[in-house]
C-alpha positions in Angstrom: 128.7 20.1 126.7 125.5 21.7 128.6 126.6 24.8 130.5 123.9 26.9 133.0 124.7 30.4 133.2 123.5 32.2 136.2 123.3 35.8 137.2 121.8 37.9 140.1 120.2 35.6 142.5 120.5 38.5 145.4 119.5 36.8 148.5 117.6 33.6 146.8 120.1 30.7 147.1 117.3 28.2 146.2 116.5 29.9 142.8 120.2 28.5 141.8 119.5 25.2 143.5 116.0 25.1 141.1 118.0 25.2 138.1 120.6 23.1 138.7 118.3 20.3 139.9 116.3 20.9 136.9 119.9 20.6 134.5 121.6 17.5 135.9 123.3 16.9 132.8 125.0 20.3 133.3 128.8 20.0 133.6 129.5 23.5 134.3 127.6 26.3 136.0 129.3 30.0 135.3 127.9 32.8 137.8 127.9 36.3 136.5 127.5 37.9 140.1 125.4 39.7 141.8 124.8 36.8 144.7 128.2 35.5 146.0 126.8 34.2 149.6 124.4 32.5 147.7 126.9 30.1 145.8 128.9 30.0 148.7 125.9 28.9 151.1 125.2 26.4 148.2 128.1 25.0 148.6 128.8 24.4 151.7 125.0 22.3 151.7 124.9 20.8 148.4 127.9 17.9 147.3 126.3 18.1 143.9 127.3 21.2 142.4 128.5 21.0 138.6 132.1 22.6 137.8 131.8 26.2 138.5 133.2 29.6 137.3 132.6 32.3 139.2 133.0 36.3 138.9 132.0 39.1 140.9 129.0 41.3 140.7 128.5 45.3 141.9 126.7 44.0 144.6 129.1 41.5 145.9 130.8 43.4 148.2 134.4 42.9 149.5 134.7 39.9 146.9 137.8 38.3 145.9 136.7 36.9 143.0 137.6 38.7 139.8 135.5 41.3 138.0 136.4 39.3 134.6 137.4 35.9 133.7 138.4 34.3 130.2 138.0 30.4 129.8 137.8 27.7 127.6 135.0 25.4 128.0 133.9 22.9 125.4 136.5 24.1 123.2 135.1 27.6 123.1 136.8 31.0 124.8 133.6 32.5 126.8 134.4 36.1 128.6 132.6 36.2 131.4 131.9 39.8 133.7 128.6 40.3 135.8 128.7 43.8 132.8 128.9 47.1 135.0 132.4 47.7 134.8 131.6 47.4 130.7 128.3 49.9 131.0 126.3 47.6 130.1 123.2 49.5 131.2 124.0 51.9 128.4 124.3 49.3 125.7 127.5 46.3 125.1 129.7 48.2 122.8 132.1 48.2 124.9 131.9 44.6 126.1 131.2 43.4 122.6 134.6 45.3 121.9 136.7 43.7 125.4 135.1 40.3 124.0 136.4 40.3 120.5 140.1 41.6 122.1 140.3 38.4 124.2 139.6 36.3 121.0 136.1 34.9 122.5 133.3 33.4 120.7 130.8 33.5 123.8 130.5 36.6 125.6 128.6 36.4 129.2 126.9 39.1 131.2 124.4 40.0 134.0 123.8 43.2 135.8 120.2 44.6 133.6 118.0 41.9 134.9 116.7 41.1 131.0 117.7 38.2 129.3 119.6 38.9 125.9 120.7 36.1 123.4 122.2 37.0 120.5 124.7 36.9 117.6 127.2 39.4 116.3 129.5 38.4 113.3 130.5 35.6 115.1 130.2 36.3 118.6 127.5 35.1 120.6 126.0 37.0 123.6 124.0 36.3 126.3 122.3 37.6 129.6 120.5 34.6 131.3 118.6 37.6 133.6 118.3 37.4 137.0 117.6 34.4 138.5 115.7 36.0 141.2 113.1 36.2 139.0 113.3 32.2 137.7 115.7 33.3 134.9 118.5 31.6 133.4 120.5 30.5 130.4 121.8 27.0 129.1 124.2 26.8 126.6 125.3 23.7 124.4 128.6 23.2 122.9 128.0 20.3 120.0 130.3 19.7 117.4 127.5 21.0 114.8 128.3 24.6 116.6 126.9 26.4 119.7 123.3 27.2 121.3 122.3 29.7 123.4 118.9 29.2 125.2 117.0 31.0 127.6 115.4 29.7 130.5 112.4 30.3 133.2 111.9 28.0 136.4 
């Protein structure tokens, strides 16, 4: 299973588009925030979305989409937060810590603009970066195990 992970698009709808025409094999495409009107204005133009998960960013004023989401995809838990409301500016402590307490094995966030991958006794992490600035992240789930990638359009 090939999922894009997507954060921070603020205002460039067609950064998204980029790299989902690029991943057509995609069959799941999880927003960290940070660009809400963006995904919506993609949807309402574009039939050919992949399945998408969607949380709210510090910029995404008056949303009603959750500041946190937990789901299973591929057989794996993934936690899933745009990362302010776990400090993630000031290191992922904390969010390393609300990830392990939801039992996930992929942990998700946005919010610094830098792309992270990484892996902590059993936990992987990533921030895809912003994808104003052509950055994203793919992740495969493959009965061999999981792997995180970064990406540049």
């Amino acid at each position: 299973m090939r999922i894009l992970v997507i954060s921070d698009s603020h205002g460039m709808p067609s950064r998204i588009l980029d790299a989902v025409e690029a991943h057509p094999e995609a069959e799941a495409l999880i927003f960290l925030g940070d660009g809400e009107s963006d995904i919506e204005m993609l949807e309402s133009y574009c039939r050919s979305l992949p399945s998408m998960i969607r949380v709210a960013g510090n910029c995404d004023f008056s949303s009603k989409l959750p500041l946190m989401r937990v789901v299973t995809l591929g057989g794996k838990k993934i936690y899933c937060t745009h990362g302010h409301t776990e400090h993630v500016k000031y290191g992922t402590d904390e969010l390393i810590c609300r990830a392990r307490q939801e039992g996930a094995d992929i942990v998700l966030y946005g919010h610094t603009h830098s792309s992270v991958t990484a892996y902590d006794d059993g936990l992987y992490i990533m921030n895809p970066g912003s994808i104003r600035d052509g950055h994203y992240g793919m992740i495969d789930i493959v009965p061999g195990g999981i792997m995180l990638n970064e990406a540049k359009l």
